[in-house]
C-alpha positions as CSV (number, residue, x, y, z in Angstrom):
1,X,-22.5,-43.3,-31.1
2,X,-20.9,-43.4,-27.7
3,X,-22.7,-46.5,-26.9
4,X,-21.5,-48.3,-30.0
5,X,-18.1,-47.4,-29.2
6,X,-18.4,-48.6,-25.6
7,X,-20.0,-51.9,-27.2
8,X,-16.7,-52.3,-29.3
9,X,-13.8,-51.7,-26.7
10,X,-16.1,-53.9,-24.2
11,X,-16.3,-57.0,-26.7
12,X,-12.3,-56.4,-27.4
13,X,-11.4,-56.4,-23.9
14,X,-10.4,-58.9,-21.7
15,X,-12.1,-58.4,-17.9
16,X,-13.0,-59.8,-15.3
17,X,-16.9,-60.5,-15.1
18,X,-18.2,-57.9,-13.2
19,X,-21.7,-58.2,-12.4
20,X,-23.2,-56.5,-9.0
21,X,-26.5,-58.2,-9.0
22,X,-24.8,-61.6,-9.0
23,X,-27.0,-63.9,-6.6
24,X,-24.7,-66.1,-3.9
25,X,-25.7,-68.6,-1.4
26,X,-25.4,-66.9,1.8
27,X,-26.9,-64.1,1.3
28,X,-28.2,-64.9,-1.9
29,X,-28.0,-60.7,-2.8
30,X,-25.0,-58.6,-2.1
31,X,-26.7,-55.4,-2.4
32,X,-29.0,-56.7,0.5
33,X,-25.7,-56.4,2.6
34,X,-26.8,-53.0,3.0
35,X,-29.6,-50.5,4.1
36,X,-31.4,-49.4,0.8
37,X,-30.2,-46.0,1.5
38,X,-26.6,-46.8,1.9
39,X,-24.1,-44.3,0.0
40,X,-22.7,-47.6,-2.0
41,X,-25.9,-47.7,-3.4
42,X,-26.2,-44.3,-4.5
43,X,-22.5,-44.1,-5.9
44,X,-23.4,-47.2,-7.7
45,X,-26.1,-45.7,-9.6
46,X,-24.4,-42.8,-11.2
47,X,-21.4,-44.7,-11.6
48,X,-24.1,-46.6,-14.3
49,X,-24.5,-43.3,-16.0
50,X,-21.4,-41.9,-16.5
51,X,-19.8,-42.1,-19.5
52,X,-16.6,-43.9,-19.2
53,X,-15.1,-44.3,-23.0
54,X,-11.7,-42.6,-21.8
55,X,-11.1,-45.1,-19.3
56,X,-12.0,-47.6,-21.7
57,X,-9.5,-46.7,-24.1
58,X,-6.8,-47.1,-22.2
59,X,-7.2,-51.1,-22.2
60,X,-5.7,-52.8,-25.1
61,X,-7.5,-55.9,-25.6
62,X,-5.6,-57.5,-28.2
63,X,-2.7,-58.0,-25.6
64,X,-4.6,-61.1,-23.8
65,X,-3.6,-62.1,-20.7
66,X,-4.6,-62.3,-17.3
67,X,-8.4,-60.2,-17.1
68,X,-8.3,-57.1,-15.9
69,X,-10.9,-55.4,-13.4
70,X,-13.3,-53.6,-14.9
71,X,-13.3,-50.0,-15.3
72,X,-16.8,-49.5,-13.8
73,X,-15.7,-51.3,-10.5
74,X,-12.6,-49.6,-10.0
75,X,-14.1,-45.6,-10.7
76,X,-16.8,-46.7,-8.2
77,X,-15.0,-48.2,-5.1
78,X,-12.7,-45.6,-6.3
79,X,-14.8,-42.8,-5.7
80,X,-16.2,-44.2,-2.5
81,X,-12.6,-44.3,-0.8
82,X,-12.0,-40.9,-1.4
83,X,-15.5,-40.0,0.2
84,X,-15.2,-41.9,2.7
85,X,-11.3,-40.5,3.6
86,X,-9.5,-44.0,2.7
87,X,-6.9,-42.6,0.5
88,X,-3.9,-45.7,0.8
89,X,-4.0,-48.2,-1.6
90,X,-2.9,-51.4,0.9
91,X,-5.9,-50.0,3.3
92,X,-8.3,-50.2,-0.2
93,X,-7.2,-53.6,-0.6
94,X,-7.5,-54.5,2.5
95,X,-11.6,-53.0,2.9
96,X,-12.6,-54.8,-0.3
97,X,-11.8,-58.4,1.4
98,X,-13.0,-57.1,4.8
99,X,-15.8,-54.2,4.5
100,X,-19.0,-54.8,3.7
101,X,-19.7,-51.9,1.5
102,X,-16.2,-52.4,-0.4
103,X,-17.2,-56.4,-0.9
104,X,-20.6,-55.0,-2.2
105,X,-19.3,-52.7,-4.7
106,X,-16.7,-54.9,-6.1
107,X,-19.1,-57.6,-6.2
108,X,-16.8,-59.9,-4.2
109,X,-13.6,-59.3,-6.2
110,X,-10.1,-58.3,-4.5
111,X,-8.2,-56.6,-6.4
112,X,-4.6,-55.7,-4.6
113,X,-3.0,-52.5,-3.9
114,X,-0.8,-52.5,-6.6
115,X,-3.3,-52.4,-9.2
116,X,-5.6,-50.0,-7.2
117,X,-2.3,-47.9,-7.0
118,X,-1.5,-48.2,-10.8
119,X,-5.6,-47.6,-12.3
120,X,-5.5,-44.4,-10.0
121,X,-1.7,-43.1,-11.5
122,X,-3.8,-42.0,-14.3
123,X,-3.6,-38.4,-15.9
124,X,-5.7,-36.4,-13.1
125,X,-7.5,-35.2,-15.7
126,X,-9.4,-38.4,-16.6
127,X,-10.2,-39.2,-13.1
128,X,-11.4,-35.8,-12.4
129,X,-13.6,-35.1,-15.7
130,X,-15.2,-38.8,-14.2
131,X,-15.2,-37.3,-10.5
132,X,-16.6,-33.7,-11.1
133,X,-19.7,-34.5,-12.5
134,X,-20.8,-37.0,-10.1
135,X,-20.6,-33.9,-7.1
136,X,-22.6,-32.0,-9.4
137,X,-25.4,-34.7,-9.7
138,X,-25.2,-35.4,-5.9
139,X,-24.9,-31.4,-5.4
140,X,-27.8,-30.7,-7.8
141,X,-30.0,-34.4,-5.8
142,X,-30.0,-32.3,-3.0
143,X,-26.5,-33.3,-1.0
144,X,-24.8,-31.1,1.2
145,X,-22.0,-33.8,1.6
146,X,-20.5,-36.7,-0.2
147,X,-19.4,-39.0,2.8
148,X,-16.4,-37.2,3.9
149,X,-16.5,-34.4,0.5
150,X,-18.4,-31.3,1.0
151,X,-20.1,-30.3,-1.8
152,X,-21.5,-26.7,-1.3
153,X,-21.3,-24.8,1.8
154,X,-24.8,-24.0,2.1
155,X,-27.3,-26.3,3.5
156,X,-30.1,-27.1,1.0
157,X,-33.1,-26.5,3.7
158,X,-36.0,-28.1,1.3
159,X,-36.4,-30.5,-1.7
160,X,-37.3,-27.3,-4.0
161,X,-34.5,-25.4,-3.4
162,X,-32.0,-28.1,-4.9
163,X,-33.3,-27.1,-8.1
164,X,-32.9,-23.3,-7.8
165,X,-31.1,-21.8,-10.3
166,X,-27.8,-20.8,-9.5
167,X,-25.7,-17.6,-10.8
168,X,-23.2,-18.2,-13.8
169,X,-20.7,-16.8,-11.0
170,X,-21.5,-18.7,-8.3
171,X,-21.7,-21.7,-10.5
172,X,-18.5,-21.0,-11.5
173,X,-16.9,-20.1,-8.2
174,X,-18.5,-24.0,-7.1
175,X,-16.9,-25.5,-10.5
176,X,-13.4,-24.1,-9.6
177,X,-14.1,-25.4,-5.5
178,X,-14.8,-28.9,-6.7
179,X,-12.1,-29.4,-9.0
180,X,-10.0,-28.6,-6.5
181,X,-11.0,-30.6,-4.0
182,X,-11.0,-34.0,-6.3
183,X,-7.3,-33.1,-7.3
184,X,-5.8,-32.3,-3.8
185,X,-7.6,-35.7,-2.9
186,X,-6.4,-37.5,-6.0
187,X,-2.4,-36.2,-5.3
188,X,-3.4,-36.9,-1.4
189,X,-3.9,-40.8,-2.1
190,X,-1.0,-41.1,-4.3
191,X,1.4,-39.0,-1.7
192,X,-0.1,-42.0,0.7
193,X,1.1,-44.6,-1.7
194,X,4.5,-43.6,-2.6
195,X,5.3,-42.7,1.4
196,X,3.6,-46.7,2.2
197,X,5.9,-47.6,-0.5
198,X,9.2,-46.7,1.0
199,X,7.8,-47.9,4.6
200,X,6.6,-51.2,3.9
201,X,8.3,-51.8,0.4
202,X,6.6,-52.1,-3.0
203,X,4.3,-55.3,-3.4
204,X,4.0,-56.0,0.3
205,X,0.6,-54.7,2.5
206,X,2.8,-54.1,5.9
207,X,0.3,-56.4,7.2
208,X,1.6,-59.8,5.9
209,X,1.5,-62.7,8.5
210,X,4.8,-64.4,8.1
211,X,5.7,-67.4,5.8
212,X,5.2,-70.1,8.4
213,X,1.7,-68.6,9.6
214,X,0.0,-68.3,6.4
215,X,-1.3,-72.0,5.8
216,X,-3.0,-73.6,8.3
217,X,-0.8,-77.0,8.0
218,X,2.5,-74.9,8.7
219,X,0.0,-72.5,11.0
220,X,-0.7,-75.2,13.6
221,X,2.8,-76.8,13.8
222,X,3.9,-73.2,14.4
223,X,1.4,-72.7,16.9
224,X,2.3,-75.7,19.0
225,X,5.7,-75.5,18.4
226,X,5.5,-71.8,20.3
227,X,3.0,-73.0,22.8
228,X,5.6,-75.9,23.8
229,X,8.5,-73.5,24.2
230,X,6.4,-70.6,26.9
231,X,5.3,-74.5,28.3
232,X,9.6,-75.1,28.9
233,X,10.3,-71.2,29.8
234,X,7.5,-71.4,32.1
235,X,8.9,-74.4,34.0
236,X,12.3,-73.0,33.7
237,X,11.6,-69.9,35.3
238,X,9.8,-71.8,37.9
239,X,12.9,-73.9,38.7
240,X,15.1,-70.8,38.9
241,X,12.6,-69.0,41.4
242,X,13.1,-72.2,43.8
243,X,16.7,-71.8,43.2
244,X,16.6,-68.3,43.8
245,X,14.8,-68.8,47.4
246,X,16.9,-71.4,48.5
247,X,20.1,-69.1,47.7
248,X,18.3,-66.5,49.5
249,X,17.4,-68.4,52.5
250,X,21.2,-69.8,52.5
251,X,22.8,-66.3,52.6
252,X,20.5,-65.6,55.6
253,X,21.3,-68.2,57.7
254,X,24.4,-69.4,56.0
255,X,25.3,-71.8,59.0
256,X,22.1,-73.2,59.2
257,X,19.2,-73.7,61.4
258,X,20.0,-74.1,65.4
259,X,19.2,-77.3,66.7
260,X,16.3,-77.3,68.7
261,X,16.7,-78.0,72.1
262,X,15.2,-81.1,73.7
263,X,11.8,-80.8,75.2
């Protein structure tokens, strides 16, 4: 049933093409951009199994339009920023067109901070019911930590004991724990938005070359045009140190040199 209805919203949709295992050029396979056992990897294959029909029905297909990303890639780099403590939006954007492991889980694609900010302004509620069960698979595999989001605080001290099973209220005290946690991080990343938005303003990155430095064309005329002005100060100043000495020397000897006397 749910993959029927997954089947529908996904054929009604307009996104981009997201496709991980794309091959390129150079290196002809982004996941071999990483170790095998790199956390991107792991994050990408529960991402694969969750169930994600309530962030697909929040896209309305029938409005065309520009594509938008798709909801597997953004829950996935997603939940990788928060483990890994990147919380603002503009430093997000800025990871996914300059960090490998950001490039590898978006398959290439950039989306900008605006549209990370907007997919993550979601109730909590839908991003955590997606977030909590992923600790508990990575809590019940055997992990002690999530990159930077601890998931129990005992250390699992052999493969048998991940699979103990745990009280109903220690379960329940570890429920509670984890919920927390993905909401204070959740509220965290958008108290880091709204504070970048009133610092930098809304639509910009902070990090913007200026308008005459963004094309190469204008770049290099820029460029020399700066170089030829330190050129001109630096001969200016040099003219106004000879100046200077000569003023000095003057108010030294303000009569002038003595004529030597005849040998």
């Amino acid at each position: 049933m749910i993959c029927d209805i997954l089947s529908r919203m996904k054929m009604q949709t307009n996104f981009h093409d997201y496709n991980p295992e794309q091959l390129m050029l150079m290196p002809p396979d982004l996941a071999k951009w990483l170790p095998e056992d790199h956390l991107v990897n792991f994050i990408r294959e529960i991402i694969g199994q969750l169930d994600l029909s309530t962030i697909y029905a929040d896209y309305d297909g029938s409005k065309g339009g520009y594509p938008a990303y798709h909801p597997e890639m953004m829950v996935a780099f997603l939940l990788y920023d928060y483990c890994v403590g990147v919380l603002s939006s503009r430093q997000i954007e800025k990871a996914c067109q300059e960090a490998i492991p950001f490039r590898v889980l978006t398959a290439n694609q950039h989306p900008d901070h605006d549209t990370i900010a907007e997919f993550r302004r979601r109730p909590l509620q839908t991003l955590a019911a997606l977030f909590i069960p992923v600790l508990h698979i990575c809590r019940k595999a055997g992990l002690v930590k999530l990159g930077h989001v601890a998931l129990d605080g005992t250390k699992v001290k052999a493969n048998a004991s991940k699979h103990k099973a745990m009280s109903y209220a220690r379960m329940q005290k570890s429920v509670t724990e984890l919920k927390a946690e993905v909401k204070r991080l959740l509220q965290e990343g958008e108290a880091v938005d709204q504070a970048e938005d009133q610092r930098f303003g809304k639509g910009r990155r902070g990090d913007e070359l200026p308008k005459e430095l963004r094309f190469k064309q204008s770049r290099l005329v820029t460029i020399k045009e700066a170089k030829e002005a330190l050129e001109i100060e630096a001969r200016q100043k040099k003219e106004q140190q000879r100046r200077d000495q000569e003023e000095k020397e003057q108010k030294q000897n303000p009569r002038g040199r003595p004529p030597q006397a005849p040998r």
